[in-house]
C-alpha positions in Angstrom: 54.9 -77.7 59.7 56.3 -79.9 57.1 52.5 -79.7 55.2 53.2 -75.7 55.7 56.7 -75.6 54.5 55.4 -77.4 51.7 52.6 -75.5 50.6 54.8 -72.7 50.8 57.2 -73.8 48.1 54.8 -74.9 46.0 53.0 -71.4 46.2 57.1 -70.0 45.1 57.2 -72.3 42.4 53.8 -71.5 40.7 54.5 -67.9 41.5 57.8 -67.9 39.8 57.1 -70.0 37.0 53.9 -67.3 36.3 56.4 -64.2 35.9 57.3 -63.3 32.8 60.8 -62.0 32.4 61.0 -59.0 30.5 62.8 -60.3 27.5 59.6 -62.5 27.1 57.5 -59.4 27.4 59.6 -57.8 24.7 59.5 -60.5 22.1 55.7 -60.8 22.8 55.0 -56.9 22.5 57.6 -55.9 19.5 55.4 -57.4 16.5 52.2 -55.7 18.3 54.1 -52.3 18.4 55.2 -52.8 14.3 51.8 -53.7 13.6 50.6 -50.9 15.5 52.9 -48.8 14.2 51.9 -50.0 10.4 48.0 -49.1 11.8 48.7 -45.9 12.7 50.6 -45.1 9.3 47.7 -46.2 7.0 45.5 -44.0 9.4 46.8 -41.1 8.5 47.3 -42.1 4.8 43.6 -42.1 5.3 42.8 -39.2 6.8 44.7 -37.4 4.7 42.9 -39.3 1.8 39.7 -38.4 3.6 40.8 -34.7 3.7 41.5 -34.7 0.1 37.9 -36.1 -0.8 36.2 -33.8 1.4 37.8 -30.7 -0.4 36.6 -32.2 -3.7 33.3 -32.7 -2.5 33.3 -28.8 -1.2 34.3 -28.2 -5.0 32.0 -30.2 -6.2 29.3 -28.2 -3.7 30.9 -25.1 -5.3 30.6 -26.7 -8.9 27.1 -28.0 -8.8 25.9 -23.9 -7.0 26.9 -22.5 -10.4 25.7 -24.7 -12.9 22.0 -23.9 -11.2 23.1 -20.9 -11.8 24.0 -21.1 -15.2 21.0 -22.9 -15.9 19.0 -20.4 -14.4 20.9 -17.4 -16.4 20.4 -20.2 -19.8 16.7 -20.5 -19.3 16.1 -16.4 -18.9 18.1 -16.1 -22.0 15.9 -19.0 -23.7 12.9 -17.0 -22.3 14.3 -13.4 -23.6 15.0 -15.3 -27.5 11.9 -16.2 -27.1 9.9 -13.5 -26.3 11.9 -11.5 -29.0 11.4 -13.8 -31.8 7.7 -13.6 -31.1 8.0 -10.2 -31.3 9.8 -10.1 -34.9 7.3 -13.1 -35.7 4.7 -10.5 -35.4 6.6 -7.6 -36.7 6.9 -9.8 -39.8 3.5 -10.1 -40.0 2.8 -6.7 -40.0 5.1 -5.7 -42.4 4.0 -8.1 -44.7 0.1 -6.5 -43.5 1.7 -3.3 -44.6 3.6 -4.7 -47.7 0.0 -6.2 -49.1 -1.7 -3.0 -48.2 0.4 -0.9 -50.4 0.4 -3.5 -53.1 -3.2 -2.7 -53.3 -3.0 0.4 -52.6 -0.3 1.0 -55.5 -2.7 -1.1 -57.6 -5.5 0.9 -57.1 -3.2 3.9 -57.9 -2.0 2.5 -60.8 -6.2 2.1 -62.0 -7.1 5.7 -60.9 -4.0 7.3 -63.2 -5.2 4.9 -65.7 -8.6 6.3 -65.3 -7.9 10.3 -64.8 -5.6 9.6 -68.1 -8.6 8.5 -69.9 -11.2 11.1 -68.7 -8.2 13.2 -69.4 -8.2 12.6 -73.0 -11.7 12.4 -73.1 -12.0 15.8 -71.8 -9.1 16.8 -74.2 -11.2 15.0 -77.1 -14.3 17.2 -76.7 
């Protein structure tokens, strides 16, 4: 009985001297709960952060849609100039087609009144 009895209180002791009281408990959990606390605060700073950059990034979606399309409506201008400076390019040409023509045609004017003039006073001579 005496081996019993003493098991016994050495099964009390280590049993006692494994509790934590609570003011032990406290002192052990209240710098996990401020660093938790600090965690938790510079999650949200980031999340909010996060938020922020994702409604850039949307803007930047948004940005980047209509410079294609302003590059798009740039090159169908480019295109348009193009197409009408080939067209005056041309019309130039003709008009200076035209311009030539009636130099010569002028020219050859100009040699037909000299010759009617002189078969004029040819005639007028006889």
């Amino acid at each position: 009985m005496k081996k019993a009895g003493a098991v016994l209180i050495i099964l009390t002791l280590l049993l006692a001297i494994g509790c934590a009281s609570q003011d032990y408990v406290r002192q052990q959990v209240e710098p996990l709960i401020e660093r938790i606390s600090k965690l938790e605060a510079r999650v949200a700073s980031i999340d909010s952060r996060v938020s922020a950059l994702e409604g850039k990034v949307a803007g930047i979606d948004e940005a980047k849609k209509e410079a294609r399309e302003a590059k798009m409506l740039a090159q169908e201008a480019m295109k348009t100039a193009k197409d009408c400076c080939d067209k005056s390019e041309a019309s130039v040409r003709r008009a200076e087609n035209a311009s030539m023509k009636a130099e010569e045609a002028a020219q050859r004017a100009e040699e037909a009144a000299k010759k009617a003039e002189k078969a004029f006073e040819l005639h007028q001579k006889k």
